[in-house]
N, C-alpha and C positions, 0 to 999 in steps of 0.2 A: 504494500500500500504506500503510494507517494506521499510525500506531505501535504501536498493539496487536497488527497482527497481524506485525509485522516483531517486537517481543518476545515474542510466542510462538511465532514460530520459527526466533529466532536459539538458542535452547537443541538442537532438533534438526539445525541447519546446522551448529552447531559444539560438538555433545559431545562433551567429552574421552573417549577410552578410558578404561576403569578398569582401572587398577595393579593386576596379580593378587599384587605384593610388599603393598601399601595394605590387601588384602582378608584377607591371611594374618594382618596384624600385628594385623586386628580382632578378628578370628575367636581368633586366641590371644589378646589379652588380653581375650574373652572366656573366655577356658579357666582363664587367670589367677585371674580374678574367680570363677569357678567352683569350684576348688581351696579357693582361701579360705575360700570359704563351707562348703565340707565339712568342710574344717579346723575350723572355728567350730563347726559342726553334732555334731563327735564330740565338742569339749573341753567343750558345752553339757552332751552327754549324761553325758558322764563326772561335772560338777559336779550337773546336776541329778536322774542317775540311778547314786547310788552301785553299785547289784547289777551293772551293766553293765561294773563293773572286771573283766571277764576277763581268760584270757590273749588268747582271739581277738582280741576288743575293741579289748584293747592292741597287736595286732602291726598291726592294722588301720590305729591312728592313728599308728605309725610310718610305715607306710605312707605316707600321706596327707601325713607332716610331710615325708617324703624326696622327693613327688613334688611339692609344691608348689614346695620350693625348686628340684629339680633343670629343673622347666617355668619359673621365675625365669629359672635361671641361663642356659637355652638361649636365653632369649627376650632376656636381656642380651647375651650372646654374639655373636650374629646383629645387633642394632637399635641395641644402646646405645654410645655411644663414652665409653670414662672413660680414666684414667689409670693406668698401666700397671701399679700398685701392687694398684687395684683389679681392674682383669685378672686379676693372678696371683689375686685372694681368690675370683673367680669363677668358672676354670678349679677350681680346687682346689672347691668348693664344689660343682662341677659333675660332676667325677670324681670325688667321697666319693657325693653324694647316691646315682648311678647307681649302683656298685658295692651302698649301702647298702639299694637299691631290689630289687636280685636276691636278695640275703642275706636279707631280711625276706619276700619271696617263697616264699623255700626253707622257712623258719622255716613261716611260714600254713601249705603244702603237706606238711608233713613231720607239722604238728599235727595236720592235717583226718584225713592216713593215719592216723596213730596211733587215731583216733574211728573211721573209719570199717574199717578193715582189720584192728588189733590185737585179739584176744576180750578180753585182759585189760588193767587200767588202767596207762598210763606216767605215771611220775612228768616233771611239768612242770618245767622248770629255773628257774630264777631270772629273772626279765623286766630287774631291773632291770641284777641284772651281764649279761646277753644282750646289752642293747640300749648298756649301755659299749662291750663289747667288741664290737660291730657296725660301734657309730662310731667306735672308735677305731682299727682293724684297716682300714678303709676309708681312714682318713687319710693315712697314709702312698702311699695307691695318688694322690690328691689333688692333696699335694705334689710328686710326680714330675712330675705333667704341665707346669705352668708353668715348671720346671727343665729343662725339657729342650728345651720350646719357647722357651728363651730362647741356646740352641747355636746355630751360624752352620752348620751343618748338621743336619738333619733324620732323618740315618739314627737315630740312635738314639731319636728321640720314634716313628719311624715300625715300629721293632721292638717298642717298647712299647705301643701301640696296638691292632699285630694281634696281639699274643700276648693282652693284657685284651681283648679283644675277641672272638677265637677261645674263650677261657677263660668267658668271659660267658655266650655262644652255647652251648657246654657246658651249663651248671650250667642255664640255661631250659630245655634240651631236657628234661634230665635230670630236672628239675622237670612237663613236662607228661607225662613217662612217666608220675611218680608217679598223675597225675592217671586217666590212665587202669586203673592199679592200686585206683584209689577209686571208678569208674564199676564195674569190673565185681564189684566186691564188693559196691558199692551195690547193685545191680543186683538181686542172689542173695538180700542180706537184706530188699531192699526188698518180695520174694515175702511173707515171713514176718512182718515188723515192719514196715509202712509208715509208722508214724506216729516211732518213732525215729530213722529215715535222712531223711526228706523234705526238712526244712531240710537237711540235709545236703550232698543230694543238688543242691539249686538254687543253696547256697552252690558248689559245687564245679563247676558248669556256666560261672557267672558268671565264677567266678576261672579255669578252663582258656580260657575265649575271652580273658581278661584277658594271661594266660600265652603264647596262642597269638601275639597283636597284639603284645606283646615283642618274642617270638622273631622274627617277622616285620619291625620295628622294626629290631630288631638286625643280623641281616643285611643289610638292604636301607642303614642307615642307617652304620652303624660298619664292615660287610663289603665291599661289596659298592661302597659310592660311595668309600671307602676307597681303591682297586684303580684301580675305572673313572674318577674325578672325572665321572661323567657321570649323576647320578642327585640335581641340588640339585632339585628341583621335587618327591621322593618324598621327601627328606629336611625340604626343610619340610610338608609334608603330615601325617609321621607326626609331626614336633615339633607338630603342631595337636593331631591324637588324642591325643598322649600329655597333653593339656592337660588333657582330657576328660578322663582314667581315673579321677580322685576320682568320679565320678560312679557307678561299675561298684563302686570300694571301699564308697562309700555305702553302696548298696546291697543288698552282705555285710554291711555292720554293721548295718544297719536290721535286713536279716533274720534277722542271728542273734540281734539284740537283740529284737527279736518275740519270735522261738520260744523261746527261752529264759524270757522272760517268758509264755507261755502253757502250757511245761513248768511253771513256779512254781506256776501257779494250778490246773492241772489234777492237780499233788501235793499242794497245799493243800485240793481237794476231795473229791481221794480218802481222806485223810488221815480228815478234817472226816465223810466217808459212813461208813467203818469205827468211828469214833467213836461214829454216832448206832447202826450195827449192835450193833455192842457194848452200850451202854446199854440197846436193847432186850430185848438177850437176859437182860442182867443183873435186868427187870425181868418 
């Protein structure tokens, strides 16, 4: 056997298995980098497309800012070893962001119903004290965890966990009811006004699978491996998806930034046609 052919096939006599831990930690800091980039991609829009400061807009890139860190924090949690100081900053970082993940969820879903179910206009609350009092109300929930994980026993981190947990599991469900309160209303008006509900209606498809992958998340992740310790291979699986989910935000913001901006122009034309009606009749 020449040496050539004994080096090409000592690579198939002795390949390593590949590490399905090696492959997960790619793949999310693929999700990583991913996140980031959407983050980038909303505060671009925000700087170079002033009209696009809505409220949607804005709850979107809380969104985004709460999910980037909180897919940070998981992926430090699990891979990174630091010192115990920084531990605590990242448990706390990790239990705000998530709590503040569900809240900004409710917030989108509670807006989307108001547009699409309410006949008459709600007034919108204030973004900037909202999004204080979001994260500031979340903090405290933050704080606890690293407090309590530092007990020489466990019962009481472990009562607090399944009650924010159980609690969480609520407020999603409660949140993709709404959702379905928005389909069949969409539904009804989209008979009559197709062209009003449309973005609407694909915003609100995107965000309930978004809502559904949560829910599903949550359970399997905080409920359920909780209980059993027997479900770490589902629990890193959904910490990958959830890497992903700027991706799904995106592209609610893309689209309501679209449609709103082709609402603009298609008021500016109508405007601009009754104008020239006018002056002919004037003449």
């Amino acid at each position: 056997m020449t040496n050539a052919t004994r080096n090409a096939t000592a690579p198939l006599e002795s390949k390593p298995e590949t590490d399905p831990d090696e492959v997960f930690q790619i793949v999310w800091l693929v999700g990583i980098s991913v996140s980031l980039v959407g983050l980038a991609l909303k505060i671009s829009f925000f700087i170079l497309i002033p009209k696009c400061r809505n409220f949607d807009e804005e709850v979107l890139l809380q969104l985004t800012i709460a999910r980037t860190l909180n897919t940070i924090c998981e992926y430090c949690i699990m891979y990174v070893r630091s010192s115990n100081v920084i531990k605590d900053i990242i448990y706390t970082m990790y239990m705000q962001t998530d709590l503040v993940l569900v809240l900004w969820m409710f917030v989108f879903s509670k807006n989307l119903y108001n547009k699409v179910v309410y006949v008459f206009p709600v007034e919108k609350p204030n973004l900037v004290v909202m999004s204080g009092l979001i994260w500031i109300i979340s903090l405290p929930v933050g704080l606890i965890c690293p407090s309590l994980l530092k007990l020489k026993h466990n019962v009481y981190f472990n009562i607090y966990y399944k009650v924010y947990a159980h609690i969480k599991l609520f407020v999603i469900v409660v949140n993709a009811l709404i959702f379905f309160k928005i389909f069949s209303v969409a539904i009804r008006k989209g008979k009559s006004n197709a062209h009003s509900v449309k973005h609407y209606v694909k915003t609100a498809i995107i965000a309930f699978i978004l809502i559904c992958i949560t829910s599903l998340q949550v359970l399997v992740t905080d409920i359920l491996s909780f209980y059993y310790y027997s479900y770490t291979m589902l629990v890193k699986i959904f910490c990958v998806i959830n890497s992903f989910q700027v991706i799904a935000i995106s592209v609610i913001f893309v689209s309501l930034v679209n449609s709103k901006r082709n609402e603009s122009a298609f008021r500016t034309i109508s405007i601009q046609l009754k104008e020239l009606v006018g002056q002919s009749a004037n003449v």
